[in-house]
BABAMI-241683 format. One record per residue: residue in three letters; residue number from 1; x, y, z negated of N, C-alpha, C in turn. Coordinates in Angstrom, 1 decimal, decimal comma. Layout:
<gulo:ALA	mimar:NUM	nx:X	ny:Y	nz:Z	cax:X	cay:Y	caz:Z	cx:X	cy:Y	cz:Z>
...
//
This chain:
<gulo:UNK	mimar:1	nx:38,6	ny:6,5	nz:54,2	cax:38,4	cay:5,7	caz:53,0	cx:38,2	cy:6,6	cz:51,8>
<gulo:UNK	mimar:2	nx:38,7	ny:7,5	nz:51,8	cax:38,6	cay:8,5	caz:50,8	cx:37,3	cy:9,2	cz:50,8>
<gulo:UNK	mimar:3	nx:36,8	ny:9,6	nz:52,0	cax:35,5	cay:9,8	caz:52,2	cx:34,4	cy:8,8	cz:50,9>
<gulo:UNK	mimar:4	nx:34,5	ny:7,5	nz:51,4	cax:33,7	cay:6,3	caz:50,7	cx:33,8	cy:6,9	cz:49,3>
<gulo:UNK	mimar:5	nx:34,6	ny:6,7	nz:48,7	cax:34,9	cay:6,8	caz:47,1	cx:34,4	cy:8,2	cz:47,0>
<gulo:UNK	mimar:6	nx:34,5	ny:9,0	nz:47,5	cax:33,7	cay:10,7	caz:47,2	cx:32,1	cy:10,6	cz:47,2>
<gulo:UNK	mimar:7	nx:31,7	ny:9,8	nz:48,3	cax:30,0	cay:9,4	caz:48,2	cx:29,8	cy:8,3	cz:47,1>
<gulo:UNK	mimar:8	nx:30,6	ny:7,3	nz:47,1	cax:30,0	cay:6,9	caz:45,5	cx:30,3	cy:7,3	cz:44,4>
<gulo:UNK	mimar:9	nx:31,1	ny:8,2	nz:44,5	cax:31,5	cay:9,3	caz:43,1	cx:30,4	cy:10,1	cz:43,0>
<gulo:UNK	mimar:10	nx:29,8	ny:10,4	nz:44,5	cax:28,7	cay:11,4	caz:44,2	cx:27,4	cy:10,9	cz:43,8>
<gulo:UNK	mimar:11	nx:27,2	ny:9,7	nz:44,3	cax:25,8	cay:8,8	caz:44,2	cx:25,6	cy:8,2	cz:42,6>
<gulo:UNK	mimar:12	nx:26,6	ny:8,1	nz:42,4	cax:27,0	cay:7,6	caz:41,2	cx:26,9	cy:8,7	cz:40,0>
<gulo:UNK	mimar:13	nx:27,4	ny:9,5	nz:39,9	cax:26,7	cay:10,9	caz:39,0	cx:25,6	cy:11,2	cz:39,1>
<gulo:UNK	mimar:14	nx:24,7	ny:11,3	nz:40,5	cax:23,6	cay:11,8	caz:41,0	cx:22,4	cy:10,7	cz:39,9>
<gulo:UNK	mimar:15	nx:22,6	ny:9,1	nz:40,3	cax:22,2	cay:8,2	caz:40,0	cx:22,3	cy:8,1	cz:38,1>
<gulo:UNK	mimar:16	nx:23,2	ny:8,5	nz:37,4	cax:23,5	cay:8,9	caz:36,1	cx:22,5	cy:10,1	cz:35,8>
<gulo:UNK	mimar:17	nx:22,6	ny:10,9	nz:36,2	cax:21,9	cay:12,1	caz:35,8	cx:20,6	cy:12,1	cz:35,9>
<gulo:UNK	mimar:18	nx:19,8	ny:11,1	nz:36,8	cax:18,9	cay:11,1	caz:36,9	cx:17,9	cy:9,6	cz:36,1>
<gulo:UNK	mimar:19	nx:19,0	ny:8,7	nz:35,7	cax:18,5	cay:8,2	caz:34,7	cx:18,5	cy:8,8	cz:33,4>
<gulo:UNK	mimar:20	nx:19,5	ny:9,4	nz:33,2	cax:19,7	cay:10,5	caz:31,6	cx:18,6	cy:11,2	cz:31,8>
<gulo:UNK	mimar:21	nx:18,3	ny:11,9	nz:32,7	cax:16,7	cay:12,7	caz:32,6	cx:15,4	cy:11,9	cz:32,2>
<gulo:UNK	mimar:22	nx:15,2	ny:11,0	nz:33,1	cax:14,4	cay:9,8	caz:32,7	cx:13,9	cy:9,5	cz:31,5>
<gulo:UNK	mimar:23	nx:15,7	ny:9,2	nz:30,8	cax:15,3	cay:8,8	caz:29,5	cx:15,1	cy:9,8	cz:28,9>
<gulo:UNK	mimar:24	nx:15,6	ny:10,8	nz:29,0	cax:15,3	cay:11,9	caz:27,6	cx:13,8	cy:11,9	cz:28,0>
<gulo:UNK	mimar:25	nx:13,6	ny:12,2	nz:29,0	cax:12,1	cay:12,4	caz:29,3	cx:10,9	cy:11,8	cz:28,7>
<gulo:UNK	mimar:26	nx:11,1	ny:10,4	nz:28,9	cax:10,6	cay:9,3	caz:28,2	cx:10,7	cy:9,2	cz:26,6>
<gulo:UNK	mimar:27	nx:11,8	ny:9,4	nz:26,1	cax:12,4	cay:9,2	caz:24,6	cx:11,4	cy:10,9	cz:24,2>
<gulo:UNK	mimar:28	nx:11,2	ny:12,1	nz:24,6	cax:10,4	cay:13,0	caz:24,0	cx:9,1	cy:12,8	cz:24,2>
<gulo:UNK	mimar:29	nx:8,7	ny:12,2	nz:24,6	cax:7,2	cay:12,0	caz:24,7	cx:6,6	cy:12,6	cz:26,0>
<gulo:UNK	mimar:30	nx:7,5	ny:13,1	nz:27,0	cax:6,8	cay:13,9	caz:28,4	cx:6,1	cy:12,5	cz:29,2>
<gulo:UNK	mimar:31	nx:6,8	ny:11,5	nz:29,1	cax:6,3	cay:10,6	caz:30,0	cx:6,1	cy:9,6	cz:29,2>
<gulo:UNK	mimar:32	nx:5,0	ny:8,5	nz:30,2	cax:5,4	cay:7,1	caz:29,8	cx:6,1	cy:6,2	cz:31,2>
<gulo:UNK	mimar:33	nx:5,6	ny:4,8	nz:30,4	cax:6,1	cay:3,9	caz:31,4	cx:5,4	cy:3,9	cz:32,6>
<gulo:UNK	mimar:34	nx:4,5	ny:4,5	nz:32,8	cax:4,0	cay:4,4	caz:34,3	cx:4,1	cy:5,3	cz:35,2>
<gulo:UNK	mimar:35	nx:4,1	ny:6,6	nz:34,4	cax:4,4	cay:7,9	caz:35,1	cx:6,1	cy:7,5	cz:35,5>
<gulo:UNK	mimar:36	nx:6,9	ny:7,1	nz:34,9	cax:8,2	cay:6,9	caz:35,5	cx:8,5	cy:6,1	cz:36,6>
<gulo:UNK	mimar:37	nx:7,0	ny:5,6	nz:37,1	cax:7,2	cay:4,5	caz:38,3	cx:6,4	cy:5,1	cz:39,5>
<gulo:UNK	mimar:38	nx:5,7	ny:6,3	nz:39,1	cax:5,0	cay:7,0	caz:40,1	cx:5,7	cy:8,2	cz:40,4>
<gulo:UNK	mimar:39	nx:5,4	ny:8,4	nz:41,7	cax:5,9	cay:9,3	caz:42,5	cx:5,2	cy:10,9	cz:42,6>
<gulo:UNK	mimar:40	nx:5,4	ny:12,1	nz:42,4	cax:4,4	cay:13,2	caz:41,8	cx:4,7	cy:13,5	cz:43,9>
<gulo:UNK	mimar:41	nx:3,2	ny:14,9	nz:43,4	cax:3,7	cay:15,5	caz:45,2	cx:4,8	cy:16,3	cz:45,1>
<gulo:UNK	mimar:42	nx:6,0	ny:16,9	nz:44,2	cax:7,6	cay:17,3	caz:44,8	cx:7,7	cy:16,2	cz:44,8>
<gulo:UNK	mimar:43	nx:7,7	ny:15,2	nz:44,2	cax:8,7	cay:14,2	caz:45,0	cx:9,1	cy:13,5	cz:46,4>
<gulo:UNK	mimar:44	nx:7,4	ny:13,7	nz:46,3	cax:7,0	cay:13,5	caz:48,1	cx:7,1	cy:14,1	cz:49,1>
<gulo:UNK	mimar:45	nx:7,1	ny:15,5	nz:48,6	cax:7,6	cay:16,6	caz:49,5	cx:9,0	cy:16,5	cz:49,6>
<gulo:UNK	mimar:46	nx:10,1	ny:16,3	nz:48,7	cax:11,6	cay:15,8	caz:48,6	cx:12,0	cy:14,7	cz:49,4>
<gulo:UNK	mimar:47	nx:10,9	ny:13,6	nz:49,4	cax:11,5	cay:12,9	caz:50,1	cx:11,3	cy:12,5	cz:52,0>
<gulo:UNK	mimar:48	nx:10,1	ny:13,2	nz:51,8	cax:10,0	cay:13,7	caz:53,3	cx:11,0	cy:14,5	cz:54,0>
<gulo:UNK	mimar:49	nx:11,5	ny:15,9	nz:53,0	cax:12,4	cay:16,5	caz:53,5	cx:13,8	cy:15,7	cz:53,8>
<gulo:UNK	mimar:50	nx:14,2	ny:14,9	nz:52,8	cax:15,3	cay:14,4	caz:53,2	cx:15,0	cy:13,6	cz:54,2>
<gulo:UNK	mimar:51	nx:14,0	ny:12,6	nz:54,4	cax:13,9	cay:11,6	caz:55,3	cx:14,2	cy:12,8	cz:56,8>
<gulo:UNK	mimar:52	nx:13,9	ny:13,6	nz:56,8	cax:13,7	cay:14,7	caz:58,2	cx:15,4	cy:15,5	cz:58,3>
<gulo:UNK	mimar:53	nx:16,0	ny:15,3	nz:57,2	cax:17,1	cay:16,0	caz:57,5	cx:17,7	cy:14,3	cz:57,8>
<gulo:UNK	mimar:54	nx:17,5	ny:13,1	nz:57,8	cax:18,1	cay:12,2	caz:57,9	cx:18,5	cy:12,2	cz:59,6>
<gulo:UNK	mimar:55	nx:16,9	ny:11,8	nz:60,2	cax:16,5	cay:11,9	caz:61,1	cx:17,2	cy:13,2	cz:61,7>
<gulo:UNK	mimar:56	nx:17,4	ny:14,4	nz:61,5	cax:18,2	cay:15,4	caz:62,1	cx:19,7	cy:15,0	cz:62,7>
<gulo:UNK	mimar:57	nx:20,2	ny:14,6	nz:61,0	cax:21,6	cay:13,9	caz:61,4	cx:21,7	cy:13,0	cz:62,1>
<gulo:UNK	mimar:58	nx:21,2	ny:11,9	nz:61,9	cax:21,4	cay:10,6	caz:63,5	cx:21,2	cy:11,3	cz:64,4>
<gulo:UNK	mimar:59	nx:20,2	ny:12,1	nz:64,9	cax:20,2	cay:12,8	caz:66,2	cx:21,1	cy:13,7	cz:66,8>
<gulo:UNK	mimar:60	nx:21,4	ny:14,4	nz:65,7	cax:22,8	cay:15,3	caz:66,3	cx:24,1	cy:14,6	cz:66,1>
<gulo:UNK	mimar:61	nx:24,7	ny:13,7	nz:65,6	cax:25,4	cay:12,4	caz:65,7	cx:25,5	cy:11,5	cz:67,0>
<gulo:UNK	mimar:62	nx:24,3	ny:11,4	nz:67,1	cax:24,2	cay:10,6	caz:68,6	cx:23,9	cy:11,7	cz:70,0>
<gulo:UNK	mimar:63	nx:23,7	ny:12,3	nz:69,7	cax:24,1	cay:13,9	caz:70,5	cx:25,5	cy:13,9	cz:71,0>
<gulo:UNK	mimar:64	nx:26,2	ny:14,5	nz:69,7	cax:28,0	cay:14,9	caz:70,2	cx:28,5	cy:13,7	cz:70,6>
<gulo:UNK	mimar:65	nx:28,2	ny:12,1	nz:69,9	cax:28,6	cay:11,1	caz:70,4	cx:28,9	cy:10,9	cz:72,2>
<gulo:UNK	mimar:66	nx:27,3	ny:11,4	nz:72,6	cax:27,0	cay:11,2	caz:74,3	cx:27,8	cy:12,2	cz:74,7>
<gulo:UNK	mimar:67	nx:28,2	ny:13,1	nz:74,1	cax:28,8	cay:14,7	caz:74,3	cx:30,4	cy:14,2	cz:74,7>
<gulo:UNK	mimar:68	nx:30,8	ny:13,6	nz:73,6	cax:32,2	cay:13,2	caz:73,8	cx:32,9	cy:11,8	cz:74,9>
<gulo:UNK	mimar:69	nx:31,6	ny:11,3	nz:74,8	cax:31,7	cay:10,2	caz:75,8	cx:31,7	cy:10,8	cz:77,5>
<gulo:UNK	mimar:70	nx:30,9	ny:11,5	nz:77,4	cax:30,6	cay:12,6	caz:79,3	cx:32,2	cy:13,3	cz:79,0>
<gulo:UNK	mimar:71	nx:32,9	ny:13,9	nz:78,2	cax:34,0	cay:14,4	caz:78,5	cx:35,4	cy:14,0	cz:78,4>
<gulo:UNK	mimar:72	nx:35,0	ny:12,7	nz:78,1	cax:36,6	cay:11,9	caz:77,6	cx:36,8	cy:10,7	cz:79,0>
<gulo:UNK	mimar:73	nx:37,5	ny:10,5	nz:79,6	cax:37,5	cay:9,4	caz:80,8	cx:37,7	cy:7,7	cz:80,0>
<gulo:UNK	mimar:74	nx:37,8	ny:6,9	nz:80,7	cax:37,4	cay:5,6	caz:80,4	cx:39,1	cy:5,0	cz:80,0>
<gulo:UNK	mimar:75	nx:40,2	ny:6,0	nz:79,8	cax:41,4	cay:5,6	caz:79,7	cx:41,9	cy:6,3	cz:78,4>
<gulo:UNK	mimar:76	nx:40,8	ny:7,4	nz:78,2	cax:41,2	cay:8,1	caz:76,8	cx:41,2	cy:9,2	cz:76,9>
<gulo:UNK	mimar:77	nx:41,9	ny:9,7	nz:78,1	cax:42,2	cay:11,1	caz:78,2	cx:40,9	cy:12,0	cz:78,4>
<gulo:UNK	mimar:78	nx:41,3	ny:13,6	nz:77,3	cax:40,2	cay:14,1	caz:77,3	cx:40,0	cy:14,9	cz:78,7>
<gulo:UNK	mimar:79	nx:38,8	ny:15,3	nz:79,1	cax:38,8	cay:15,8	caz:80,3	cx:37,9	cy:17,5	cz:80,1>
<gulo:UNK	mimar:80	nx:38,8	ny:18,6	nz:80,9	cax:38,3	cay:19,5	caz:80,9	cx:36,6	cy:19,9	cz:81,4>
<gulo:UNK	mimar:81	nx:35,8	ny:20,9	nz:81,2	cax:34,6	cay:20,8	caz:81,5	cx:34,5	cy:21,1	cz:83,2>
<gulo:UNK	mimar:82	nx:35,9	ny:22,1	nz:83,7	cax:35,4	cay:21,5	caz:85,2	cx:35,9	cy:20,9	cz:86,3>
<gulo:UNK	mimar:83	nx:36,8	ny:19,8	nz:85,5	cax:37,6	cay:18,8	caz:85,9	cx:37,1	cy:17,4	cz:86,8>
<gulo:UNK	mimar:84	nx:37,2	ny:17,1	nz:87,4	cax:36,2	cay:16,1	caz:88,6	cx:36,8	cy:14,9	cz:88,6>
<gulo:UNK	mimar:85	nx:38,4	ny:14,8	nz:88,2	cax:39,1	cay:13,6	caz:88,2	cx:39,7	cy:13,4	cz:87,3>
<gulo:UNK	mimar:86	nx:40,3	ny:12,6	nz:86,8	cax:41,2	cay:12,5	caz:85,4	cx:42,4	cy:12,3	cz:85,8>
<gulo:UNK	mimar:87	nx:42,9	ny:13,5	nz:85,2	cax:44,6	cay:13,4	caz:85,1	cx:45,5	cy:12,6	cz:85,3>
<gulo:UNK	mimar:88	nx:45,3	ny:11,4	nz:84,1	cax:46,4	cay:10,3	caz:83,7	cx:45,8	cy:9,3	cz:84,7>
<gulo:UNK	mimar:89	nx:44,7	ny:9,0	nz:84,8	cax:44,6	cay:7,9	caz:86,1	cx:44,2	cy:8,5	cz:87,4>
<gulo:UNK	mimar:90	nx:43,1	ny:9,2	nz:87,5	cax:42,6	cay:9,7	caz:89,0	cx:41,2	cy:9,2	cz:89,0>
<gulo:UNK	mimar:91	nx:40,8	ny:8,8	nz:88,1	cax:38,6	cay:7,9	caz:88,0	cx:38,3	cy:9,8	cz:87,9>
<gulo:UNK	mimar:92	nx:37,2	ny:9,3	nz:88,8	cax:36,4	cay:10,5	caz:88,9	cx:35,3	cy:10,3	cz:87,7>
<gulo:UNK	mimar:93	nx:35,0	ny:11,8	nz:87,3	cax:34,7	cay:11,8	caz:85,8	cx:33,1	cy:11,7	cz:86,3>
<gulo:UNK	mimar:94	nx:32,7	ny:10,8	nz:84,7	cax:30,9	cay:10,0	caz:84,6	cx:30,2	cy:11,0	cz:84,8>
<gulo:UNK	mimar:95	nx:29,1	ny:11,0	nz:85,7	cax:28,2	cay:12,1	caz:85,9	cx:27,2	cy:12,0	cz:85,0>
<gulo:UNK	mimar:96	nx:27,0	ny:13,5	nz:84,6	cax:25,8	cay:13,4	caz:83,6	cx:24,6	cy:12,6	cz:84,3>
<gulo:UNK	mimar:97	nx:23,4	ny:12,1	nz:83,3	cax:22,1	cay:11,6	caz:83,2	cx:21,3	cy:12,4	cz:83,0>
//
């Protein structure tokens, strides 16, 4: 839970500071109203990047996910790497795919 409130603490400053830039931006004469609705190429380069580190993280997420599921048995118990049966019940451990 504490987690949550730290990401919108962070999104939330992030999202602040980047309207304050906006406006000063706007309010000196660097931009107008249209340029603040277009996208430059760092931007696009920025947002590809993150899109790709996004894409990175679901994948290694759903990685250790499959990782923890092949070593944990269907009762909870974690199972060692060259363990064939499970301890607390006796189910012979999921074979990898």
């Amino acid at each position: 839970m504490r987690k949550r409130y730290l990401g919108l603490l962070f999104f939330g400053l992030v999202g602040i500071g980047l309207f304050s830039y906006n406006y000063w931006s706007y309010s000196c004469g660097r931009c107008n109203s249209e340029s603040l609705l277009t996208l430059g190429l760092p931007a696009k380069i920025l947002l590809g990047i993150n899109f790709l580190a996004l894409v990175a993280l679901v994948l290694v997420k759903l990685w250790a996910k499959d990782r923890r599921l092949l070593s944990a048995c269907s009762c909870g118990q974690s199972l060692h790497g060259a363990w064939q049966f499970c301890p607390r019940c006796g189910q012979a451990r999921p074979m990898k795919v």
